[in-house]
LUMROVO-179029 format. One line per 4 residues: number of its first residue (from 1); for each residue x, z, y of C-alpha. Coordinates in steps of 0.25 Angstrom, whole numbers, padded with zeros to 4 digits, m for minus. Example, Ala and Ser with C-alpha at 12.3 -4.5 7.8 and 13.67 -1.06 7.14 Angstrom:
// LUMROVO-179029
1 = 0049 0031 m0018  0055 0029 m0004
//
This chain:
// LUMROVO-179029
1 = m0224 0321 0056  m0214 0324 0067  m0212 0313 0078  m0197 0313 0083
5 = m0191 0306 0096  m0177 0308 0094  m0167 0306 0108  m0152 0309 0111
9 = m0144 0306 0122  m0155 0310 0134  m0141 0314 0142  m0152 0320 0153
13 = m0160 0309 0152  m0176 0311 0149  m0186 0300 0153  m0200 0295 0152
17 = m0197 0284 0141  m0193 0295 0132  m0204 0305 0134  m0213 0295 0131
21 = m0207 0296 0115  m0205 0311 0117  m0220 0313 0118  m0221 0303 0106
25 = m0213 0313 0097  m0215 0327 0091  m0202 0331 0091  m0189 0326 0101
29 = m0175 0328 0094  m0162 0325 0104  m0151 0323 0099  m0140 0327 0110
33 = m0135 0324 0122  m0149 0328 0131  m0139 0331 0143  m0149 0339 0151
37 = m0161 0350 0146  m0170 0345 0155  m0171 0333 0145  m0175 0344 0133
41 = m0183 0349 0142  m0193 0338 0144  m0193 0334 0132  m0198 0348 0126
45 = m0207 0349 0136  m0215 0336 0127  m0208 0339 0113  m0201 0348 0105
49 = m0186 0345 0105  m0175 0347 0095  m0161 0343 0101  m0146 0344 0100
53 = m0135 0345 0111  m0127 0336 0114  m0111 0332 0118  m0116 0332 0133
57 = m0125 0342 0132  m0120 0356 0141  m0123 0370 0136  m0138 0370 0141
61 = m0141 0359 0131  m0131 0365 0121  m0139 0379 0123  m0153 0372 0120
65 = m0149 0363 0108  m0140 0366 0095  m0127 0354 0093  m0134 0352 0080
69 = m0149 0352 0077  m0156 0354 0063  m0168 0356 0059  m0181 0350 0052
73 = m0191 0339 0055  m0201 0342 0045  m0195 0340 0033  m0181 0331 0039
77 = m0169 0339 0040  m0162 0336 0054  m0148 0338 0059  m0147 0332 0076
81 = m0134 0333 0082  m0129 0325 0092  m0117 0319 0090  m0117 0318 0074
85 = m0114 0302 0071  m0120 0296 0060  m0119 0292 0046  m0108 0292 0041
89 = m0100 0295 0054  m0105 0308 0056  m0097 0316 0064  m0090 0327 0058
93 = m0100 0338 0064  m0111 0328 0061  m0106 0326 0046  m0102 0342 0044
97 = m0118 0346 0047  m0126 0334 0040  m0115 0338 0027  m0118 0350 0027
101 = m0133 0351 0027  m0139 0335 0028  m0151 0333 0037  m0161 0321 0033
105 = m0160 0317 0048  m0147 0317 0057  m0148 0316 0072  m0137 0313 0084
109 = m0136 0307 0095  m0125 0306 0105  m0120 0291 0101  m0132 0284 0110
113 = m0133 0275 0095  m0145 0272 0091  m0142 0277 0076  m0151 0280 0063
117 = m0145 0278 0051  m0147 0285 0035  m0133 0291 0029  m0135 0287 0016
121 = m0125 0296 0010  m0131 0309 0018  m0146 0306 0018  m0146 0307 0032
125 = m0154 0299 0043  m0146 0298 0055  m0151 0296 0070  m0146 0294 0082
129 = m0156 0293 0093  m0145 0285 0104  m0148 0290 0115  m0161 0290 0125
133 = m0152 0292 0137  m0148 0284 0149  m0133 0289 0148  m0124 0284 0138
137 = m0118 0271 0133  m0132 0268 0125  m0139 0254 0129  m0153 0258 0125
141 = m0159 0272 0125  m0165 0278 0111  m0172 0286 0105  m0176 0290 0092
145 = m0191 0292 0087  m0195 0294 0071  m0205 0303 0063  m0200 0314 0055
149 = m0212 0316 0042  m0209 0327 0033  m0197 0325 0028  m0197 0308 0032
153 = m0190 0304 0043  m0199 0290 0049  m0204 0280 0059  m0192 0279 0067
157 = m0191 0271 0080  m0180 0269 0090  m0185 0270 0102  m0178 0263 0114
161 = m0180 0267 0128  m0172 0255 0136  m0158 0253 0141  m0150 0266 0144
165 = m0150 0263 0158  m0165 0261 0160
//
């Protein structure tokens, strides 16, 4: 059983409210757009973080995380990218890699929209995190948290941490 907290859109922010559920999780996935190291930084310093860059992201970020993410949570095939869309408006890049080889679990981030959804048609559980940032056009500021068992994907919770400005 692996315990996941999943966050995108820090855009250099890093706080106290979201540590606490970093030292709750086994594993932190970010999903783009962490707009400074010094936010991957600390949160290795708790967990072991998987992550993607994102659109704002420079080439310091860009040399530490791949565009696209794959890998296996046990026995759940993922895919994280940042900007992706989500069933069935993928973007093209998006729609090209889950086509090609489909993951059971298909992150992004970079909308600030709250979004989990299943594509049907693909198999495919989509999440999108929003964004857990104070910079953006996002009201309230979220994250994700689930448990990944075997190949079951469970327990999810929203997790809100207040108004974007707060």
């Amino acid at each position: 059983m692996t315990r996941i907290l999943l966050l995108s859109d820090t855009h250099s922010h890093m706080d106290e409210n979201i540590l606490k559920y970093v030292r709750q999780a086994d594993e932190i996935w970010h999903a783009g757009d962490i707009g400074s190291l010094a936010v991957t930084d600390v949160l290795q310093k708790i967990k072991p973080v998987r992550a993607v860059y994102g659109n704002i992201d420079n080439k310091d970020i860009q040399m530490e995380f791949p565009l696209n993410n794959r890998f296996k949570c046990e026995e759940v095939d993922v895919l994280m990218t940042h900007i992706g869309g989500y069933p069935p408006k993928y973007n093209s890049r998006a729609k090209d890699l889950i086509g090609e080889n489909t993951p059971k679990l298909f992150i992004c981030g970079h909308s600030h929209i709250l979004k989990v959804m299943w594509d049907k048609k693909l198999g495919v559980l989509h999440m999108n995190p929003g964004a857990c940032g104070k910079h953006g056009f996002h009201q309230v500021r979220t994250m994700l948290r689930f448990v990944i068992d075997g190949k079951e994907i469970k327990d999810l919770e929203i997790v809100e941490l207040g108004k974007r400005g707060g």
